[in-house]
C-alpha positions, 0 to 999 in steps of 0.5 A: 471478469470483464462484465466491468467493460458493459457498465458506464463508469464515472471516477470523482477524484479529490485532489486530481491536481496534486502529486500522487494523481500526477505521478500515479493516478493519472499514469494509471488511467493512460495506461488502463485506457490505452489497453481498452480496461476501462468501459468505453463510456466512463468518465473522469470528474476532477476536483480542485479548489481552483480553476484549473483547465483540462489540458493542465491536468494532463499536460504532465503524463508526456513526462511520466509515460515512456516515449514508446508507449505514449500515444498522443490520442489515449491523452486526447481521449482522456481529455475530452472524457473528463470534467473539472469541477472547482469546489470548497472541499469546506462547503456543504452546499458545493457537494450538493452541486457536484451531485447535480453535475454527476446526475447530469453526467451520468444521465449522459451515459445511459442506465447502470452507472457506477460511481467511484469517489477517489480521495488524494487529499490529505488525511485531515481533510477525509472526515470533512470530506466523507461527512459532506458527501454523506449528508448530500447523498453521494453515498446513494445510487443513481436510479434502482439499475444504478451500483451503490458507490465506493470510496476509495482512500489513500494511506495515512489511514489516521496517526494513531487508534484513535485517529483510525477510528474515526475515519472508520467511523466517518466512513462506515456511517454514511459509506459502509465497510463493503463500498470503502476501498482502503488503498495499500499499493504495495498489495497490488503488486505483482510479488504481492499478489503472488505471495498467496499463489506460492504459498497456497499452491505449491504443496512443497511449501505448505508442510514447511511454513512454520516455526519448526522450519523457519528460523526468521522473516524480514521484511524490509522497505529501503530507499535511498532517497530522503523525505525530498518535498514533503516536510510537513507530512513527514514531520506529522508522521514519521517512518513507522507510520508512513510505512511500517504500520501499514504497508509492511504490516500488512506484508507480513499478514499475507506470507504468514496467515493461514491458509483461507478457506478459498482465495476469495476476498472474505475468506482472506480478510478473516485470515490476515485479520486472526494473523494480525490479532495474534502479534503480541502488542509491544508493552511499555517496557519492551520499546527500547528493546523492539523498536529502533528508530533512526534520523539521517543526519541532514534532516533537522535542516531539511525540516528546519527544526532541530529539535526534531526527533521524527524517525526516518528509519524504524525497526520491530522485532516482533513475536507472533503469539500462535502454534504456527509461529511461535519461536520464529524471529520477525523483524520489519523496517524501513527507513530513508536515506539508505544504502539502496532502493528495495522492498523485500521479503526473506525467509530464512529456514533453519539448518539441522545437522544433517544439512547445516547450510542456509536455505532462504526464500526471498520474495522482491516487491521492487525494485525488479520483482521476483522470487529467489530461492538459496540452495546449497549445490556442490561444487564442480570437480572432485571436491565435496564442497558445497556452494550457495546457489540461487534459482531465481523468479524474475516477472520481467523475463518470465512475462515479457515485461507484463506486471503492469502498475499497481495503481492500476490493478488498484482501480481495476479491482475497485471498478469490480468490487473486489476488496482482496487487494485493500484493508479492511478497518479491522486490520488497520485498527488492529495494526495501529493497536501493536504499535501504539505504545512505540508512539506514544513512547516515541513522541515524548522524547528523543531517548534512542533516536539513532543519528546516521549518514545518509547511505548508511546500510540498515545493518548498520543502525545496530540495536540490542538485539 
């Protein structure tokens, strides 16, 4: 598993000086640095539009590194590992330059070298981006001993099908599906990675996971905060494209696929793909009734736009068209500005008569992840009454504090080549088919649209359902 360590290592990363690289890229590379999981030859390209000097680039991670963990000597060793090349992401001939420089790089650091091409840019600039890289041959290996690159890609991956199929396309021409790493952060944390480890190995679950037995799965991502900076993504964006469409979508994937043929990244794939393709899409006719949508109320002004009808919380029902689920009730939402910060997955069973009480699995992706199953207990003394108890996975007390960061394993698994942890273009294509019509029906008018206090619960922003 460690073989990674052996090979020289150059990671190009577009937009190193923009807010995911200072709040998780570059943390992540502290910290994959600091506990020796990264080749000891390696090397960080930064790329900016504007001169800008090395000691900036990291001048921030004092700041986002806990003060018992930094050590001034990982951020020196970053420092001299890596190099600022200022380019026009718009100019062919800028492209053909860096490639000069990787050459030159990675000549430096001997045979065998592998290439990531990290992309923190915003998703208008990626066709532009991936086009000019192919046609100057970043695509292609260093020398025959040398690994063919990947691409990794932040989220939004498009705003809609079409949009999404032209980034695949972009993409697949020059890259190729299998050297393309579409990043979903929130499958490379622990709870998430954990979902196909209980469910697959743990026989006490498997003969339960089914309509017959489950009454209900929600899947929810709260926070409590509003859209803070970011007002020109969210307006082109919206609740349901920034997260439910792709974060909770694929969430929903992993706890009710089918069991693959082995936990390997194809087998996966193939799973969460026919899972994906039996969610009845929602019609027309049915958006007022599946999907709910929700603006708190301070965010015309924050946007400065009152005519804005941009979601900031969106809820759909949905219905899992296969023998193994039909008849279990699925909800997914998220929203901002709500009454509290959490990810979560619930599974609710249903009650019979012999034993009427509520049993319910609830996998927590943040905050503290964990898992915690409800039982019914009886109650101390001589009463026959029974009292909802909970045994309770928590990561933290279990592994001493080892979950790690999710960006982290993210690189990790990319430097490997293992796309277990990333979507593939058939399930982000399919994903955006079942909510096309919640779109389009969405941008034409405000009809619906909820207006809510900021920390309102979501059990609040009541629908007919």
């Amino acid at each position: 598993m460690n073989d990674y360590l052996d090979q020289p290592l150059v990671i190009v990363i577009f937009g190193i000086t923009g807010d995911l690289a200072e709040r998780k890229l570059l943390p992540a590379l502290y910290h994959l640095v600091k506990h020796r999981q990264l080749p000891q030859d390696f090397r960080v390209v930064g790329i900016s539009r504007k001169h800008i000097p090395i000691s900036d680039v990291y001048k921030g991670l004092h700041d986002r590194i806990h003060a018992s963990d930094y050590d001034k000597a990982v951020v020196e060793q970053l420092h001299d590992s890596t190099v600022m090349v200022q380019m026009d992401l718009d100019t062919r001939d800028d492209y053909a330059r860096l490639l000069e420089q990787l050459r030159d790089i990675s000549g430096e650091l001997g045979p065998g070298v592998s290439r990531l091409y990290y992309l923190s840019i915003p998703a208008q600039a990626f066709v532009t981006v991936v086009h000019h890289l192919g046609e100057t041959n970043h695509h292609e290996p260093f020398g025959q001993d040398g690994e063919r690159p990947r691409l990794l890609v932040e989220k939004p991956f498009g705003y809609d099908t079409a949009s999404a199929e032209t980034l695949v396309k972009a993409a697949d021409e020059h890259f190729g599906e299998q050297q393309t790493f579409r990043i979903d952060h929130y499958l490379a944390k622990e709870t998430a990675q954990n979902i196909l480890t209980f469910r697959f190995q743990n026989p006490l679950f498997q003969t339960i996971w089914n309509s017959r037995h489950i009454e209900s799965i929600h899947i929810m991502a709260y926070e409590t905060i509003g859209i803070e900076n970011r007002v020109t993504f969210y307006e082109q964006t919206g609740a349901l494209r920034d997260i439910l469409q792709s974060h909770l979508m694929q969430l929903l994937a992993l706890i009710t696929m089918e069991k693959p043929a082995a936990l390997e990244s194809h087998d996966i794939h193939r799973s969460k793909l026919r899972l994906l393709e039996s969610i009845n899409t929602i019609s027309h006719e049915d958006v007022e009734r599946k999907a709910i949508r929700g603006q708190y109320d301070s965010y015309k002004d924050e946007v400065q736009n009152q005519h804005s009808h941009v979601e900031t919380f969106a809820r759909l029902h949905l219905k899992i068209d296969n023998e193994q689920w039909r008849g279990t009730n699925v909800m997914i939402e998220t929203g901002k500005g709500l009454h509290e910060k959490c990810t979560q997955i619930v599974v609710k069973f249903r009650p019979n008569e012999d034993a009427p009480g509520t049993n319910q699995l609830v996998f927590r992706v943040q905050p503290r992840e964990g898992i915690t199953l409800s039982l019914q207990a009886k109650r101390p003394g001589l009463s026959k009454e029974t009292e909802s108890v909970k045994m309770e996975f928590d990561y933290e007390r279990a592994f001493f504090g080892q979950t790690g960061d999710a960006y982290e394993r993210v690189i990790i698994d990319a430097v490997r080549g293992d796309q277990s942890l990333f979507a593939t273009a058939a399930e982000v294509l399919t994903s955006w088919q079942i909510v096309e019509n919640v779109l389009k029906q969405w941008s034409e008018s405000s009809k619906g649209l909820k207006i809510y206090p900021i920390g309102t619960p979501a059990s609040d922003i009541s629908d007919e359902l």
